[in-house]
C-alpha positions as CSV (number, residue, x, y, z in Angstrom):
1,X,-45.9,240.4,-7.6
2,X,-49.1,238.9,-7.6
3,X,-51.9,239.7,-10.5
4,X,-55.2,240.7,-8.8
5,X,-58.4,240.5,-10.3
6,X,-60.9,242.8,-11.8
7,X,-59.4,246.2,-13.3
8,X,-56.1,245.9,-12.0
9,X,-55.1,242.7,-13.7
10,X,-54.6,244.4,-17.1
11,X,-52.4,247.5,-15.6
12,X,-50.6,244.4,-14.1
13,X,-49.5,242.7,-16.9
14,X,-48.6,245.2,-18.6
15,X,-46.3,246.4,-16.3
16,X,-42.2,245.0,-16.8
17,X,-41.8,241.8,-14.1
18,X,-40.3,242.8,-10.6
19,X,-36.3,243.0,-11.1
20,X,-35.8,243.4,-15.0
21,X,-35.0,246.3,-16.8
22,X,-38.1,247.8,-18.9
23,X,-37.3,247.0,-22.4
24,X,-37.0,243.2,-21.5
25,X,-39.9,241.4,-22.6
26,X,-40.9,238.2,-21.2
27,X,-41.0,235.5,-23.9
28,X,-41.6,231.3,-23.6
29,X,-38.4,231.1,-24.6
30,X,-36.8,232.9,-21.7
31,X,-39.6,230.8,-19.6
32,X,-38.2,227.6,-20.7
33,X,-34.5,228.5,-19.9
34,X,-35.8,229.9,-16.3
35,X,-37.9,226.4,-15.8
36,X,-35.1,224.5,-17.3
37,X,-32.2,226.0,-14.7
38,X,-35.3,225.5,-12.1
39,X,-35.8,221.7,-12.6
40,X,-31.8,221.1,-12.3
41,X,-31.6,223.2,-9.3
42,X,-33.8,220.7,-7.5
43,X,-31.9,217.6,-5.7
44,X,-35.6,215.9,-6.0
45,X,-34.9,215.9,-9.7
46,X,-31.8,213.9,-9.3
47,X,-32.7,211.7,-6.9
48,X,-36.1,210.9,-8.5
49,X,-34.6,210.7,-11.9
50,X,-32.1,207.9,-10.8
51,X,-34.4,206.3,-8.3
52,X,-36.2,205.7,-12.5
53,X,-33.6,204.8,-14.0
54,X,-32.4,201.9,-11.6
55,X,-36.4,200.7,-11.3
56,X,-36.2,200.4,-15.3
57,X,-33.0,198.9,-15.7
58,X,-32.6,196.7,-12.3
59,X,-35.8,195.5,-12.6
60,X,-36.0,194.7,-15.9
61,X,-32.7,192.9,-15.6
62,X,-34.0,191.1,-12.2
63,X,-37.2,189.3,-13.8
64,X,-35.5,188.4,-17.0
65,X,-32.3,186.8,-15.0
66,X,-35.1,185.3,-12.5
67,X,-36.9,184.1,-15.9
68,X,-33.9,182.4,-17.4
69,X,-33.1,181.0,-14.1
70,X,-36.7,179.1,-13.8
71,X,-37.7,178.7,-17.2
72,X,-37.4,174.8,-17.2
73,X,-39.9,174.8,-14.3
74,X,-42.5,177.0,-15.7
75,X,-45.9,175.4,-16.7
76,X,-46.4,175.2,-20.4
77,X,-49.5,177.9,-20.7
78,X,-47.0,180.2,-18.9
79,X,-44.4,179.6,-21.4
80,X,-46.8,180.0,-24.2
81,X,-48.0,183.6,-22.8
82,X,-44.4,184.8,-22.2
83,X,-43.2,188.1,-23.6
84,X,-39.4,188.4,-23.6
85,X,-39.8,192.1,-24.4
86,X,-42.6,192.5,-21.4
87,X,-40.2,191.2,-18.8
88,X,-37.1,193.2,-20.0
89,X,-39.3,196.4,-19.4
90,X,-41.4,195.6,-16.5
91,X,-39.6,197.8,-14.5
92,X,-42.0,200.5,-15.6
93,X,-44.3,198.9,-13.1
94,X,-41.9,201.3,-10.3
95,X,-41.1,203.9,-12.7
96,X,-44.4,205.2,-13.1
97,X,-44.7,206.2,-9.3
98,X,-41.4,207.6,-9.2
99,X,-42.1,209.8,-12.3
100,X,-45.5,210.8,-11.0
101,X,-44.5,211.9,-8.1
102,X,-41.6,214.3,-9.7
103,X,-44.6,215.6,-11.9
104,X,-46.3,216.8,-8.8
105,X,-43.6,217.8,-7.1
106,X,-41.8,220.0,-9.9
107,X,-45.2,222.0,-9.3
108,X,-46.5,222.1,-5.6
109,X,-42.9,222.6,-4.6
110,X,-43.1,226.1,-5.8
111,X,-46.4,226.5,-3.7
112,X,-44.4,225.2,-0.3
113,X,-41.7,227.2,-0.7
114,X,-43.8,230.3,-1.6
115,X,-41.6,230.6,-5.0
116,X,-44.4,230.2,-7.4
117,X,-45.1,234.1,-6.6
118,X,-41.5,234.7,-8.1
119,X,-42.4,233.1,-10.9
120,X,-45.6,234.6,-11.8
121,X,-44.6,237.6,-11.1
122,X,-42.3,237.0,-13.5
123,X,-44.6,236.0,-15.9
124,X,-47.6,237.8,-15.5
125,X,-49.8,235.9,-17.9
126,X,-49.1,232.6,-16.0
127,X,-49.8,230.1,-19.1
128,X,-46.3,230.5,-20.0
129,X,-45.3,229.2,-16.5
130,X,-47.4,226.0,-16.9
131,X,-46.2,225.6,-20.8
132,X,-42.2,225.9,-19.4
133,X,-43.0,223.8,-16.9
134,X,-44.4,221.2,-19.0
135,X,-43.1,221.2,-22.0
136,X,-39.3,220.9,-19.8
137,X,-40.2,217.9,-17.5
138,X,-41.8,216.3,-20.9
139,X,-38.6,216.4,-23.0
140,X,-36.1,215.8,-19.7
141,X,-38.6,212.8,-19.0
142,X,-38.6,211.3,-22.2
143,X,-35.0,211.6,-22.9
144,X,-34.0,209.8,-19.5
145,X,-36.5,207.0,-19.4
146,X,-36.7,206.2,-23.5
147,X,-32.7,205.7,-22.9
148,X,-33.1,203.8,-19.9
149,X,-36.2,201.7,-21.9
150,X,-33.5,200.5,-24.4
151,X,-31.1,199.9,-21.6
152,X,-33.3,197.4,-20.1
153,X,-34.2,195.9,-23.1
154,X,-30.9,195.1,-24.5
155,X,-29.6,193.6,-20.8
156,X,-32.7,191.6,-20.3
157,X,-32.3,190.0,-23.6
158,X,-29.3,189.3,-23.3
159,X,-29.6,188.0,-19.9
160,X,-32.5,185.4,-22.3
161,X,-30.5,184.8,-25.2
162,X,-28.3,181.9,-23.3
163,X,-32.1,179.7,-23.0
164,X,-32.9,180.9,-26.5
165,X,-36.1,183.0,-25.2
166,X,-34.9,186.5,-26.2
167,X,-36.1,188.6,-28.9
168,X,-35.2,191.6,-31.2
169,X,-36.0,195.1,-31.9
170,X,-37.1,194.0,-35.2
171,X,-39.9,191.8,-33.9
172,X,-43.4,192.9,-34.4
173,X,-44.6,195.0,-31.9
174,X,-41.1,195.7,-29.8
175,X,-39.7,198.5,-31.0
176,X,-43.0,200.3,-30.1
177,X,-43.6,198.9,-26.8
178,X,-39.7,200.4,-25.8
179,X,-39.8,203.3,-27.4
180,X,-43.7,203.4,-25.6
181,X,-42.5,202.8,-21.9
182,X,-41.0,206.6,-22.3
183,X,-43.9,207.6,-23.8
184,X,-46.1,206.4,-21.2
185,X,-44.0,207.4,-18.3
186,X,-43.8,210.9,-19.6
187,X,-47.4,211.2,-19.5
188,X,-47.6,209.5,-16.0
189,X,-45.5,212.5,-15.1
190,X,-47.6,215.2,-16.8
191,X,-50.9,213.6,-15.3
192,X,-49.3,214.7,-12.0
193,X,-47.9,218.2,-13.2
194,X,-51.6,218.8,-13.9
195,X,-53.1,217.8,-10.6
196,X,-50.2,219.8,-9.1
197,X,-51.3,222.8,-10.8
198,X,-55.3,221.6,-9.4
199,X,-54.6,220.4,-6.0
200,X,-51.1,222.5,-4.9
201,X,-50.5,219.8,-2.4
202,X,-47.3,217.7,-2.7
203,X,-49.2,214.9,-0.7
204,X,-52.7,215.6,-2.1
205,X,-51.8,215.2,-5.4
206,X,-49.3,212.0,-5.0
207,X,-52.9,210.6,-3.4
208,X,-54.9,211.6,-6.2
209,X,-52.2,210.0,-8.8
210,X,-52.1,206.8,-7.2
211,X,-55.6,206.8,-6.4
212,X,-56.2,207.5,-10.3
213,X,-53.0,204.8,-11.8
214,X,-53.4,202.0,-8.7
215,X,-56.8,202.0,-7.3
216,X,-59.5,202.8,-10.1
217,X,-57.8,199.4,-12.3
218,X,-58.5,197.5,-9.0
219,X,-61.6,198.9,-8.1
220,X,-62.8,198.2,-11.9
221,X,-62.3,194.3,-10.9
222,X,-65.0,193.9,-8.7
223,X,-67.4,195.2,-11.5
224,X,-70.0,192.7,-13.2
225,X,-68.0,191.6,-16.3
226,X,-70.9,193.0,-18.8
227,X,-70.2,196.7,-16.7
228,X,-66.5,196.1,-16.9
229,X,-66.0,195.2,-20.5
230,X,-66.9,198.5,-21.4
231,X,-65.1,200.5,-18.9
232,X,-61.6,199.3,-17.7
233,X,-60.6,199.6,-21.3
234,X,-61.2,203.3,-21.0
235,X,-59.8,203.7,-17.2
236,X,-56.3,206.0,-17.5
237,X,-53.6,203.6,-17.0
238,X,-55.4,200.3,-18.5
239,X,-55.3,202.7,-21.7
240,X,-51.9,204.1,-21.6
241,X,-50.4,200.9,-20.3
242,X,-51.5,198.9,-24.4
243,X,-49.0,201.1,-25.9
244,X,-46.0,198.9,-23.6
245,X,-47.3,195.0,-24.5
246,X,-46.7,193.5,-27.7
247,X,-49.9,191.6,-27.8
248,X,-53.0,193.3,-27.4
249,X,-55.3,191.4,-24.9
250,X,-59.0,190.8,-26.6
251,X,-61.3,193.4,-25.1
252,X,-58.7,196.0,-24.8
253,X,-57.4,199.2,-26.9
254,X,-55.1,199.0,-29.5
255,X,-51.9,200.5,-28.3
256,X,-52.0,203.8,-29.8
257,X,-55.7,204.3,-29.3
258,X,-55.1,203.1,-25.9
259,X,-51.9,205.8,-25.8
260,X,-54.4,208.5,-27.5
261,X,-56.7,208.2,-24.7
262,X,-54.3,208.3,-21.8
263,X,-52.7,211.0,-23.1
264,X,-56.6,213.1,-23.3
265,X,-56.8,212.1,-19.6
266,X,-53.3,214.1,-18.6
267,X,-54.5,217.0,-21.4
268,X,-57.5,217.6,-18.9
269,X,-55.6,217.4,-16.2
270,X,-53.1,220.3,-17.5
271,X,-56.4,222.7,-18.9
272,X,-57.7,222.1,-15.7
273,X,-54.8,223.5,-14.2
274,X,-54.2,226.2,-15.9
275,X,-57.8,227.3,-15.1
276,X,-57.3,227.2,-11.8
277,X,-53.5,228.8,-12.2
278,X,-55.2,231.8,-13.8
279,X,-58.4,232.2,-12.0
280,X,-56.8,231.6,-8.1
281,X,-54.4,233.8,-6.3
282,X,-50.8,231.7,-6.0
């Protein structure tokens, strides 16, 4: 059941949801179970979700066994910028299409298949469809790719330690940037929940994510450096990306400013979309 506008939307919602018994009311809690049984009923889930995992970890591994290998044929200047922690998590690079793109598809898959009626039929109000939805692929997100951060991060130091390269948890600025690839890659994923919720177009909305992540940082490049210096600080990924080095670049965010900022971008996104999820028919 759809909610129409005008008059009828109130005698709507107030009716029970099509299919449960009249003195069941529809809580976010019982949301968040049906969005949570929802996600794992999706093979995209799995497949994406491991596709993330091996980016993270094999990557990470790759460049810091490739980095070990060449290390005594490295110029000096590119010994003296080298982050042992950066190329133990570098994976993320991958990561963050992979998660995007299971952002946009845990929503526009509901709008292909025609299910997202279920739902809101379900739950009249709609909010609490976009809250479940959110607020599940945020903590399932997290989870998966803060373990897989610390994955990486122990193997590729360890595949360093044998050149004396490596470095520790303990070490200024590490700790954070681990613990800050989840965080950053959960956001990359909400981003693209949002412009699911705006677009509802699997393909339109994977275009619009890279568009936003890949091609405004490059397009940013070609600007005058006094135009620049003042706006590919600010673009979405150049800001969320400061929370994953160690060593802030001059000119550019601190990490959790940088972090603050990205995560506005994918707050928009998400108010936006649940505009547009109350005001337009499913």
């Amino acid at each position: 059941m759809t909610t129409t506008r005008g008059a009828d939307t109130q005698a709507t919602a107030s009716l029970p949801p099509a299919g449960l018994p009249a003195n069941v009311k529809v809580t976010q809690g019982r949301v968040l179970r049906s969005e949570w049984l929802k996600f794992w009923s999706l093979r995209s889930a799995y497949y994406t979700l491991t596709a993330t995992v091996m980016a993270v970890i094999g990557l990470g591994a790759l460049f810091s066994a490739v980095t070990a290998n060449r290390w005594n044929l490295m110029p000096i200047a590119e010994r003296a910028r080298f982050e042992p922690a950066a190329v133990s998590l570098r994976g993320w690079a991958l990561a963050q299409l992979v998660v995007g793109v299971l952002g946009v598809l845990v929503v526009t898959g509901e709008y292909s298949t025609g299910m997202i009626r279920s739902s809101l039929g379900a739950a009249p109000k709609r909010l609490p469809v976009l809250i479940g939805k959110a607020v599940v692929f945020a903590l399932i997100t997290f989870v998966i790719t803060t373990g897989a951060s610390f994955v990486a991060f122990f193997l590729g130091q360890d595949l360093l330690v044998g050149i004396h390269i490596n470095t520790t948890l303990s070490a200024p600025g590490v700790l954070r940037a681990v613990i800050g690839t989840g965080l950053y890659l959960t956001v990359v994923g909400l981003l693209g929940a949002g412009l699911g919720f705006i677009i509802r177009s699997t393909a339109g909305g994977i275009a619009t994510l890279f568009g936003i992540l890949l091609v405004l940082p490059a397009l940013a490049e070609v600007l005058p450096q006094s135009w620049g210096q003042h706006i590919n600080p600010y673009l979405p990924s150049n800001a969320g990306q400061e929370i994953l080095t160690v060593h802030t670049e001059p000119g550019m965010l601190a990490p959790w400013t940088g972090f603050g900022v990205f995560c506005g971008y994918a707050a928009v996104a998400l108010i936006s979309g649940a505009i547009v999820l109350k005001r337009r028919d499913a």
